[in-house]
Backbone as a printed PyTorch tensor [residue, N CA C, xyz], in Angstrom:
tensor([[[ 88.3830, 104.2810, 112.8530],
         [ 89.7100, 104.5450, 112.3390],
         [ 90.4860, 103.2430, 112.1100]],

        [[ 90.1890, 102.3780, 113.0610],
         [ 90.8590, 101.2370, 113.0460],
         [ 90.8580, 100.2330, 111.4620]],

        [[ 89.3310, 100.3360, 111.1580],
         [ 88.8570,  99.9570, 109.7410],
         [ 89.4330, 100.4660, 108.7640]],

        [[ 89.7910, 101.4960, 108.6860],
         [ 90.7930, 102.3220, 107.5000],
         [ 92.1510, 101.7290, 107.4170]],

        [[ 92.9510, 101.7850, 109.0920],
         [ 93.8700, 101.5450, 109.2210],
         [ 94.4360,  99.8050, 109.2550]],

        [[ 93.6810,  98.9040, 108.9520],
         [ 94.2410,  97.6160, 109.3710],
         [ 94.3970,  97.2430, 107.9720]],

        [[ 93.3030,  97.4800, 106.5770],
         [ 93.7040,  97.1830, 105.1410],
         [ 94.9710,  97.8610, 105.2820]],

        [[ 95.7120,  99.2450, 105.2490],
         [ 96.4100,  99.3770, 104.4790],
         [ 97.6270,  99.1280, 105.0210]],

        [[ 97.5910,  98.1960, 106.1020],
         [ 98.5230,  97.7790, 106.9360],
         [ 99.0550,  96.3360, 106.3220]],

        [[ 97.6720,  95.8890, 106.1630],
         [ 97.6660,  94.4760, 105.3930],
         [ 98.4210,  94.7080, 104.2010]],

        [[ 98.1220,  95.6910, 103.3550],
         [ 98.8930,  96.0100, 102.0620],
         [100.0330,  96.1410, 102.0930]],

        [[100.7820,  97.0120, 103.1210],
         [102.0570,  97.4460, 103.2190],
         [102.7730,  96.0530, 103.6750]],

        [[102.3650,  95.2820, 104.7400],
         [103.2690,  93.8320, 105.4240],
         [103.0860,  93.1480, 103.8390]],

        [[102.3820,  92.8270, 103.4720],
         [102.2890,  92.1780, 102.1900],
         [103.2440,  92.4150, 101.1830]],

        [[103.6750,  93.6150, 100.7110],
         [104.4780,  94.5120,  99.8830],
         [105.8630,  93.8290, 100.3490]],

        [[106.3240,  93.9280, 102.0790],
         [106.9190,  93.6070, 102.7520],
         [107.2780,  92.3880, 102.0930]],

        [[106.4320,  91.5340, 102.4770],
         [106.7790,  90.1260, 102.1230],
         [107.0190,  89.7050, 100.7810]],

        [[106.0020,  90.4500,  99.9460],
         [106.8040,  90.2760,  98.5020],
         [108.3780,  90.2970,  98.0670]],

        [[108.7550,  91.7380,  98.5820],
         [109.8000,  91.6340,  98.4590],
         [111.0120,  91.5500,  99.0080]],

        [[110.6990,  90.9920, 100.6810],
         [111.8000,  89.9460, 101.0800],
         [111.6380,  88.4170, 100.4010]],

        [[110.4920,  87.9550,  99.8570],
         [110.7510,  86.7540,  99.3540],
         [111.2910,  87.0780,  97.8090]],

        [[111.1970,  87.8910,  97.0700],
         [111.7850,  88.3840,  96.0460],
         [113.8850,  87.9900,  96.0050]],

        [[114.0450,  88.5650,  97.2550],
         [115.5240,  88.6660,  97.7340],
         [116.0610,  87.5260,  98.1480]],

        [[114.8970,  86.3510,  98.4340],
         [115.0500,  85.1400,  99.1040],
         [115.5970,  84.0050,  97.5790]],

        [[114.4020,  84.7220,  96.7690],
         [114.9210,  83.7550,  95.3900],
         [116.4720,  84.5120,  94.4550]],

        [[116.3420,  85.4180,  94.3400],
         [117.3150,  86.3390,  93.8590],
         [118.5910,  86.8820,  94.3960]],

        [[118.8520,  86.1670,  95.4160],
         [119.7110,  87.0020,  96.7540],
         [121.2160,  86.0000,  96.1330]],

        [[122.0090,  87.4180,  95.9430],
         [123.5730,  86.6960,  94.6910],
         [124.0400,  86.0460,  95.7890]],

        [[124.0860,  85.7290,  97.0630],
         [124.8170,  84.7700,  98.0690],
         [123.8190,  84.6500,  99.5880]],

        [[125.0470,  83.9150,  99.9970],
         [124.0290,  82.3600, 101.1560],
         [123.7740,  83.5200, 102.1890]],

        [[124.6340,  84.8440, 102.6170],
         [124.1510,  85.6080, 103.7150],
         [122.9790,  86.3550, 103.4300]],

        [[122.9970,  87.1990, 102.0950],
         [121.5690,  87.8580, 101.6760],
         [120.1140,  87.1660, 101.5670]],

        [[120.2680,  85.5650, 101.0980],
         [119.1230,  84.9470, 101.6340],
         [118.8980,  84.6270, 103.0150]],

        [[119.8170,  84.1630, 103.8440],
         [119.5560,  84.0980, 104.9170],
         [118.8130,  85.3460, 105.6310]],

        [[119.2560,  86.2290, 105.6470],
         [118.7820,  87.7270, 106.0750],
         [116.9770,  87.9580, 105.1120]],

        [[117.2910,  87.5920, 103.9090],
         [116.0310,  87.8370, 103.3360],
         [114.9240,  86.8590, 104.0700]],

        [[115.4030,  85.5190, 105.1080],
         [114.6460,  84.3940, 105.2840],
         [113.9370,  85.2010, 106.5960]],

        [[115.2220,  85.8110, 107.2160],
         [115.0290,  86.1120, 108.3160],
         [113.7960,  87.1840, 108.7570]],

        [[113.9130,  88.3410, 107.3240],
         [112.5420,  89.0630, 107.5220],
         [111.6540,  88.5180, 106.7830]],

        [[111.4490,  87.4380, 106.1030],
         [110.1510,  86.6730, 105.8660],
         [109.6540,  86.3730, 106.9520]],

        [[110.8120,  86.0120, 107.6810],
         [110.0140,  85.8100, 109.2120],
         [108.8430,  86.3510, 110.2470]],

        [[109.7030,  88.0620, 109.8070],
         [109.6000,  88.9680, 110.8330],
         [108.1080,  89.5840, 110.3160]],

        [[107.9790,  89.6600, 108.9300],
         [106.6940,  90.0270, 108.2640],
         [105.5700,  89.1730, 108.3920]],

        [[106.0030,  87.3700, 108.8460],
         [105.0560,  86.8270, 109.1220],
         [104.5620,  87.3230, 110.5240]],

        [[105.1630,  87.4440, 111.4310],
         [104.8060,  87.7170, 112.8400],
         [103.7310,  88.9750, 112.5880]],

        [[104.5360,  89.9300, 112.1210],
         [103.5960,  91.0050, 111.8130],
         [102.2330,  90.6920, 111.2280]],

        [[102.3930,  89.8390, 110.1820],
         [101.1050,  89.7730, 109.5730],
         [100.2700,  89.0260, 110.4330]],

        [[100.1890,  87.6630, 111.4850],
         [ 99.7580,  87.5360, 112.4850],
         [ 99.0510,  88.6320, 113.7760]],

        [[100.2770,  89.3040, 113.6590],
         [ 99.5440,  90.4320, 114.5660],
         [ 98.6320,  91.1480, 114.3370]],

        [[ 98.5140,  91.5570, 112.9050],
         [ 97.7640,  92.1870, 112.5660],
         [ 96.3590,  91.0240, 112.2270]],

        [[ 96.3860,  90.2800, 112.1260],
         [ 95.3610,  89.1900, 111.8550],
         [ 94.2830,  88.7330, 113.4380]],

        [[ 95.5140,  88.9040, 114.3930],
         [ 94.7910,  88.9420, 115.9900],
         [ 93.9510,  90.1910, 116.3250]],

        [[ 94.8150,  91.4480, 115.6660],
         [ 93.7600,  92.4700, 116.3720],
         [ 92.6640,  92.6840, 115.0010]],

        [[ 92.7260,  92.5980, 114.0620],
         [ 92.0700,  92.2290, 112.8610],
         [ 90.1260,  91.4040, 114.2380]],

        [[ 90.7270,  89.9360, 113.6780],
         [ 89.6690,  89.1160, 114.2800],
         [ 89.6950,  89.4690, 116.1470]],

        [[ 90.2370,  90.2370, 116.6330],
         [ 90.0140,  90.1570, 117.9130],
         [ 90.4670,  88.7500, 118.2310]],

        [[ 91.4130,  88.3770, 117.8900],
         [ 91.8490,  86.8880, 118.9750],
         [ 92.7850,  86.8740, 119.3120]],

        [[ 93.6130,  86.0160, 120.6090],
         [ 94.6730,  86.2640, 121.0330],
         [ 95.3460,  84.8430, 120.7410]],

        [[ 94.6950,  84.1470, 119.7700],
         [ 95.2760,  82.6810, 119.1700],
         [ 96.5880,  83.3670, 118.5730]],

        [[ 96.2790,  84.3450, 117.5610],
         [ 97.2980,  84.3740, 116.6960],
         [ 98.8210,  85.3800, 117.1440]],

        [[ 98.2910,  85.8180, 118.4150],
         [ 99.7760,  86.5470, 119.1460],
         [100.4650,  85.3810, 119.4370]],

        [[100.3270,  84.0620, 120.2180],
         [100.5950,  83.0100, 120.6340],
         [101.4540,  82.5840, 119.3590]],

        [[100.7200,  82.1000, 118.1810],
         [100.9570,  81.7880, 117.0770],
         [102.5900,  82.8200, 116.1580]],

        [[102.1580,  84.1510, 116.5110],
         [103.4030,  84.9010, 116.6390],
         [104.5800,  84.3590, 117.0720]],

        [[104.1440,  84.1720, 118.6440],
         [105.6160,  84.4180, 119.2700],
         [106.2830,  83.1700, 119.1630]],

        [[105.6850,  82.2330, 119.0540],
         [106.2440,  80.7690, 118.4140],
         [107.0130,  81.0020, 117.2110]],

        [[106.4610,  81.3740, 116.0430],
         [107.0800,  81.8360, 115.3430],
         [108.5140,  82.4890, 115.0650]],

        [[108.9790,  83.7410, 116.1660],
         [109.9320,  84.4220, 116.5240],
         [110.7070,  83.7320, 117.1320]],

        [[110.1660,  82.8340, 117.8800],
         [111.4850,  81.9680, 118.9510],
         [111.5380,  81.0590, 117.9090]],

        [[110.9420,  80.2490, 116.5770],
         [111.7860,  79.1840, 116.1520],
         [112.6220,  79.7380, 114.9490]],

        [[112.1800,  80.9090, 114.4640],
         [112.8300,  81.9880, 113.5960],
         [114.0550,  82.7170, 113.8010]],

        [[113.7060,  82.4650, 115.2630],
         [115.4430,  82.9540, 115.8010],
         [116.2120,  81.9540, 116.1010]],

        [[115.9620,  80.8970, 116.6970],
         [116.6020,  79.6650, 116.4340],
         [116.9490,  79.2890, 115.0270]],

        [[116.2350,  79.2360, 114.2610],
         [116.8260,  78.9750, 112.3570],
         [117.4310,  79.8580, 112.2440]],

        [[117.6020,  80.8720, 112.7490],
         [118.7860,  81.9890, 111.8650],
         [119.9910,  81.6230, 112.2750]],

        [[119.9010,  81.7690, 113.9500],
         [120.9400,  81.6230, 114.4970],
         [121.9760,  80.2160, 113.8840]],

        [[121.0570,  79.1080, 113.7910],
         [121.7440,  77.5750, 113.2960],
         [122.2610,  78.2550, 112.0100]],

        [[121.3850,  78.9140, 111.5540],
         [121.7160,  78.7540, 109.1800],
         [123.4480,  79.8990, 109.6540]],

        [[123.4520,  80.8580, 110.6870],
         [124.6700,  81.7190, 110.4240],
         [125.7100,  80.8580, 110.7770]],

        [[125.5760,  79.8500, 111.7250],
         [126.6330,  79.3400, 112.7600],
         [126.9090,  77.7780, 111.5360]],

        [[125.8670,  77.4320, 110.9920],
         [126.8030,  76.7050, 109.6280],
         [127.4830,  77.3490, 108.7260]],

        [[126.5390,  78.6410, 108.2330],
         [127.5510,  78.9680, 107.4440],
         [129.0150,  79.6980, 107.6610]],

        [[129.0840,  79.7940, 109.0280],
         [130.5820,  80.6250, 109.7580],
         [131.4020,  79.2220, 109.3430]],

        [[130.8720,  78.4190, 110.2080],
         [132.0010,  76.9770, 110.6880],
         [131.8720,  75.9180, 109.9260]],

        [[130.4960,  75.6570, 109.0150],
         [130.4970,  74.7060, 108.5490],
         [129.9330,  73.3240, 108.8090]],

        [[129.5880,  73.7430, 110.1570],
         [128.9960,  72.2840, 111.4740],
         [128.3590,  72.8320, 111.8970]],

        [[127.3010,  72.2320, 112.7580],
         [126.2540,  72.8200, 114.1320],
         [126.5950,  72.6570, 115.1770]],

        [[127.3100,  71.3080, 114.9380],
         [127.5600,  70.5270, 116.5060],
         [129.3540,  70.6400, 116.4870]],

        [[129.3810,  71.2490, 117.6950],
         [130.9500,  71.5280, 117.7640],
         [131.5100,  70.0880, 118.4120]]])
């Protein structure tokens, strides 16, 4: 079942990513790309995950969660310039 289920998983995160990066180039202001950056993010993690239980390895969960913690760190910086204008108070 798993064999059925991991292509069309791959297809759907993919779809995903198309068209948050779609929104990333096209996005009419600085918050809608940001947000569009933000689930480029989130679709990469996914697609990792699915790439670990895919190959059976636990490299690419690791590889994930790195991901998420510096993904949440860039969001957090890109909102807090664009609120104030600065990073460093």
């Amino acid at each position: 079942m798993l064999d059925t289920v991991i292509p069309i998983a791959y297809g759907l995160v993919t779809l995903a990513f198309l068209l948050s990066f779609w929104r990333l180039v096209r996005g009419p202001d600085a918050p809608d790309r940001i947000l569009a950056l933000d689930t480029l993010y989130v679709n990469t993690i996914a697609f990792l995950v699915l790439l670990g239980i895919h190959l059976g390895s636990a490299l690419y969960f690791e590889a994930a969660l790195l991901i998420a913690m510096m993904g949440f760190v860039g969001t957090v910086a890109l909102c807090k310039y664009l609120l104030r204008g600065d990073l460093i108070e």
